[in-house]
C-alpha atoms as one frame of an Amber mdcrd trajectory, in Angstrom:
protein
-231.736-164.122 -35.391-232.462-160.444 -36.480-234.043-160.137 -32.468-230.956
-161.845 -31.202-228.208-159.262 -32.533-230.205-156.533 -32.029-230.420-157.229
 -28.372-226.401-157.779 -28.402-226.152-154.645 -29.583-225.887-152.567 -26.271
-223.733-155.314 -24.584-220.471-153.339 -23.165-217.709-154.716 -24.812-218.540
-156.583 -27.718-217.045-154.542 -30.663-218.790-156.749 -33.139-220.934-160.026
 -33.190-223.004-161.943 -35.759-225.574-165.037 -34.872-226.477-168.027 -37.122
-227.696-171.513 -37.263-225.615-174.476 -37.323-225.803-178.306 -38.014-224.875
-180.805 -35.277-223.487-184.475 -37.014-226.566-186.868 -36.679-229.019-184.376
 -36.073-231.869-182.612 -37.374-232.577-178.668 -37.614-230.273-176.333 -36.487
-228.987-174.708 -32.994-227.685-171.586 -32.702-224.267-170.033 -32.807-223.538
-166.537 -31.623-219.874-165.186 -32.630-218.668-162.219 -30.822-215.187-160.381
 -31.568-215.069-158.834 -27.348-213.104-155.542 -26.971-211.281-154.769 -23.575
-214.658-153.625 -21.712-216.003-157.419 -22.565-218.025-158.764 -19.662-218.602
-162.360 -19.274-221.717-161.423 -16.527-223.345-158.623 -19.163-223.032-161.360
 -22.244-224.902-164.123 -19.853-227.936-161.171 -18.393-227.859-160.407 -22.139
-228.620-164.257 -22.933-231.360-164.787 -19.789-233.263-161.879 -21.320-234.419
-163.938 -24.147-236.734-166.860 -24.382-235.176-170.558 -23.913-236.072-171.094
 -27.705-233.972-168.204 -28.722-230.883-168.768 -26.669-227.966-168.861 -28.777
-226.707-172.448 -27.721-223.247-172.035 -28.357-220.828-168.947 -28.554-217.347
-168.635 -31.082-215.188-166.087 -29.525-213.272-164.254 -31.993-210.455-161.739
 -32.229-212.636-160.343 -35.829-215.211-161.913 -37.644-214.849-163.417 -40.983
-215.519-160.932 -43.951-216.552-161.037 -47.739-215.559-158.774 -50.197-218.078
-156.826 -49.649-217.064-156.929 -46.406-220.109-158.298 -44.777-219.783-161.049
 -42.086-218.697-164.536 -43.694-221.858-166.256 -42.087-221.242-169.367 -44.631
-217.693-169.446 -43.454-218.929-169.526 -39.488-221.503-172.186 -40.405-218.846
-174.078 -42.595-216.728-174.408 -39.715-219.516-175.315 -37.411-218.992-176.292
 -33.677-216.704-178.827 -33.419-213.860-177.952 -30.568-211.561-180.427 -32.649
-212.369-177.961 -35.604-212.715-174.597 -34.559-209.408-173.303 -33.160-211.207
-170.073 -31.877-213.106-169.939 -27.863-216.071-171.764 -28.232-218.379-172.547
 -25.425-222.104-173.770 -25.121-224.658-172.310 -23.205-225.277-174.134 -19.623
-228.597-172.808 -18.597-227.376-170.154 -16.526-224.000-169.233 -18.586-221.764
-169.889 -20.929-218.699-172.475 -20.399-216.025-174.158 -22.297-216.805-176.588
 -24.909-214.836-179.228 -23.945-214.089-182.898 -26.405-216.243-184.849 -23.136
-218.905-182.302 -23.369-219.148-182.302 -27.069-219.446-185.663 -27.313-222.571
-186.084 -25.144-224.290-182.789 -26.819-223.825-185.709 -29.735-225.214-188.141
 -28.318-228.349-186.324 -27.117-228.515-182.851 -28.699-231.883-182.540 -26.560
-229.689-181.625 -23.879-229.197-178.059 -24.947-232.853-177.272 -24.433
């Protein structure tokens, strides 16, 4: 994941970002979950070039749009809290989307449900 936010790092708009693994219900390993907190220069068409630039197997599979990222005292980024909360769009009140092998769109209950179903769809 180190690889993954260092790329992000350049991306126009994206004032701050963290990346992490999470669990989907009935399924082994873990898939991962890039958070971004956009500022106004965010570009939906740099985030996706950013994505294509990386291997399949290190594609962030889903994305949690934020207005700030979750802090600690310490006031690192709150990955337990992202990873708590998961990926579920009946959960997570913030933009969440899943990456659709060209882009990123809008994780819908329909769509979530068959990721469920066959998580092997992601790849």
């Amino acid at each position: 994941s180190a690889c993954v936010v260092e790329l992000f790092q350049p991306v126009p708009g994206v004032s701050e970002l963290a990346v992490t693994g999470v669990r989907l219900p009935g399924h082994e390993g873990r898939y991962g979950l890039l958070v971004v907190a956009p500022s106004a220069e965010f570009s939906w068409e740099s985030l996706s070039r950013s994505i294509e630039a990386l291997p399949n197997h290190a594609r962030p599979r889903f994305l949690r749009v934020m207005s700030e990222l979750p802090r600690t005292s310490s006031h690192k980024v709150a990955l337990a809290v992202l990873v708590n909360q998961g990926v579920d769009p009946a959960v997570v009140e913030d933009g969440l989307y899943v990456w659709d092998r060209t882009h990123y769109v809008q994780l819908q209950k329909e769509r979530w449900e068959q990721i469920l179903e066959n998580a092997d769809a992601l790849w």
